[in-house]
C-alpha positions in Angstrom: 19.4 5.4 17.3 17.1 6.7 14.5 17.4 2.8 13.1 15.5 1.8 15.9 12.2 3.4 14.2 12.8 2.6 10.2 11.4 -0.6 8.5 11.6 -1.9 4.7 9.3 -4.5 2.9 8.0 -5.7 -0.2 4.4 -6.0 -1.5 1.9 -6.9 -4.0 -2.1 -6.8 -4.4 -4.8 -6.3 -6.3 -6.1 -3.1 -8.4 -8.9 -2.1 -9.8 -10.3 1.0 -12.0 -13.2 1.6 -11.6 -15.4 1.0 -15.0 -16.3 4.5 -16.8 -17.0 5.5 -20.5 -13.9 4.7 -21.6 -12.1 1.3 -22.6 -12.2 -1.6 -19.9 -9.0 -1.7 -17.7 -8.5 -5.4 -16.2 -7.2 -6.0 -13.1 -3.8 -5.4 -12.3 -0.9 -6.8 -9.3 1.5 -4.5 -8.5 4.9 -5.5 -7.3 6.8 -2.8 -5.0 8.9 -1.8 -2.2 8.2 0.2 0.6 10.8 2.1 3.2 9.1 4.5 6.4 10.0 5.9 9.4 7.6 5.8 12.9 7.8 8.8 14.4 6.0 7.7 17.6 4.3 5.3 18.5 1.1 6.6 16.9 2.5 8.7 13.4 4.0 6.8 10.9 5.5 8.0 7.1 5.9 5.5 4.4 7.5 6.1 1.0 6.8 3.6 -1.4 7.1 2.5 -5.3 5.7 0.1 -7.4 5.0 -1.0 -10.8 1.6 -2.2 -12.4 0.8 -3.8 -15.7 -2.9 -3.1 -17.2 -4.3 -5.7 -19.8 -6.9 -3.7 -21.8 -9.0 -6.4 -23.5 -11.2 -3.3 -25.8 -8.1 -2.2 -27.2 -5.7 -5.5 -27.0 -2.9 -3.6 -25.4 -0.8 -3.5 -22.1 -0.4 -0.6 -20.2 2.6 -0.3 -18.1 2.4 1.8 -14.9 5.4 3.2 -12.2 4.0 4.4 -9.0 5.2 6.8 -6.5 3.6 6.9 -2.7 4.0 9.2 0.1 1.5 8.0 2.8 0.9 9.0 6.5 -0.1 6.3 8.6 -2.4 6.9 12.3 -2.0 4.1 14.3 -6.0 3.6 15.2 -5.7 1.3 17.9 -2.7 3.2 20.1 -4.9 6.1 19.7 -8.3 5.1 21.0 -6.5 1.9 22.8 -3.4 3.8 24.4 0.0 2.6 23.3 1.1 -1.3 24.4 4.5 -2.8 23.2 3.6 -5.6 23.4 0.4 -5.6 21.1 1.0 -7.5 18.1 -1.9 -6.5 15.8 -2.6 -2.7 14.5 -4.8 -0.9 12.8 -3.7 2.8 10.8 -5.6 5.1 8.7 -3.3 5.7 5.6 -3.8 8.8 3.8 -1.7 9.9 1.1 -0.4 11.1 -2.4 1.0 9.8 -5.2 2.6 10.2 -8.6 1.7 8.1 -11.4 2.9 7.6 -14.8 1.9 5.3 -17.8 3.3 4.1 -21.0 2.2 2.3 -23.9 4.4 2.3 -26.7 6.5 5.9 -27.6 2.9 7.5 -25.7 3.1 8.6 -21.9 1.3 10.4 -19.3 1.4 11.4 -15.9 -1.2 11.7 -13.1 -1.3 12.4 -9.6 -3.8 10.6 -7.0 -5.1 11.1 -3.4 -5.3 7.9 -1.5 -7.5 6.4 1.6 -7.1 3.1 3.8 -6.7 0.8 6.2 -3.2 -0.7 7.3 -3.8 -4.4 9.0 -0.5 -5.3 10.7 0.2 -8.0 12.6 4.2 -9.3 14.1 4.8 -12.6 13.9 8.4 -12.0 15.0 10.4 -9.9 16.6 11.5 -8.0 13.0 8.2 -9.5 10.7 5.3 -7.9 10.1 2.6 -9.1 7.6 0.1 -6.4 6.9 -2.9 -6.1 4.3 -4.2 -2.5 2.8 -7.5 -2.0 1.3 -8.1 1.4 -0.4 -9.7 3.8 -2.6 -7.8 6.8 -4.4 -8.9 9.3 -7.3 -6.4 10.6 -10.2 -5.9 14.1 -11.4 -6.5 12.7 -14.8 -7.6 9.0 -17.4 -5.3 6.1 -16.8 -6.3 4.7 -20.0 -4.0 6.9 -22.4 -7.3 6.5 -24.9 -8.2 9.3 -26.6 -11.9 9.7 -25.7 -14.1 12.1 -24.7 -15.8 11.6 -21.3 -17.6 13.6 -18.9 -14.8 12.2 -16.4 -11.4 13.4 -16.3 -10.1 11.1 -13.2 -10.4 7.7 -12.8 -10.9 6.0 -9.1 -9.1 3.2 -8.2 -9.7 0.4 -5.5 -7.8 -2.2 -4.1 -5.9 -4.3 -1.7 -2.0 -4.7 -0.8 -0.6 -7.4 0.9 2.6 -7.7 2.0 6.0 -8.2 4.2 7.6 -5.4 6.6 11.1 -5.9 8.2 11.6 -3.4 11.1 14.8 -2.4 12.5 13.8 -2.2 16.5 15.9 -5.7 17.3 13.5 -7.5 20.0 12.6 -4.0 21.5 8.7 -4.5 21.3 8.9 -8.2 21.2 8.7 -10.8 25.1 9.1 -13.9 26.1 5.1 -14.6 26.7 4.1 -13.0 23.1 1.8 -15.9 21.3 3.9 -15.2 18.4 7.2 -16.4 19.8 8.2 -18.5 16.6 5.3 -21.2 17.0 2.7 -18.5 15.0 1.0 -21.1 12.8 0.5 -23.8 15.4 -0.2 -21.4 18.0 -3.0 -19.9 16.6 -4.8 -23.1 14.4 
């Protein structure tokens, strides 16, 4: 059933824009939810949307942030590895698009971004996956909403997600003699 191959989760993180000529943005910890679909065992699609709040300490004012994700995901270690049920940690190449848009106050904008990184994940259970995601991505215009003048129009972002996948496949990729068989944290200190 097509069930077999979806998967849900929740994450958060750390962001980052990088510093430019225009006001400071501080960090900022997104909170979102994520839904894809593996198409094989190597090409994955992930939709996701989350929402960030920027402090920006020049100008005393929050900025609030919804995010929309489309990402394709290359599972890096099936591919130069060759595919193995019963492996419990993988490494993807994400690449994707997004849709951004801020708001502070009655003033909004909208940006689109290009993204790059690194999907960690490792099962510890038969449905469980943590994963972590560092990456980089450039906007098709300021984040800010500050009406400067800069020799930029995009910002560049990095950062890291962290979160918690549930996939559908009941048991189908999971054995008996996997270390992670419910013992994960005393197994592996």
């Amino acid at each position: 059933p097509i069930s077999e191959n979806l998967f849900a989760g929740l994450f958060t993180g750390v962001d980052r824009v990088l510093p430019h000529d225009g006001p400071v943005m501080d960090y900022s910890y997104p909170l979102g939810v994520m839904v894809g679909y593996r198409f094989s065992p190597l090409h994955t699609l992930r939709l996701s949307g989350y929402y960030n709040k920027w402090y920006m300490p020049d100008l005393g004012y929050n900025l609030h942030q919804g995010t929309i994700d489309v990402d394709y995901l290359l599972n890096l270690t099936a591919y130069l590895r060759g595919y193995n049920p019963q492996r419990r940690v993988h490494v993807s190449g994400v690449a994707g698009v997004g849709y951004i848009h801020n708001k502070y106050f009655v003033k909004h904008h909208s940006a689109f971004k290009g993204q790059l990184g690194l999907n960690l994940d490792v099962a510890i259970g038969s449905n469980l996956h943590l994963y972590a995601e560092p990456y980089v991505a450039v906007t098709t215009g300021q984040l800010d909403l500050y009406e400067h003048v800069t020799e930029l129009d995009f910002d560049a972002l990095v950062g890291v997600r962290a979160g918690l996948k549930f996939t559908f496949n009941h048991d189908k990729y999971f054995t008996n003699d996997s270390i992670f068989n419910g013992n994960l944290f005393f197994e592996l200190s």
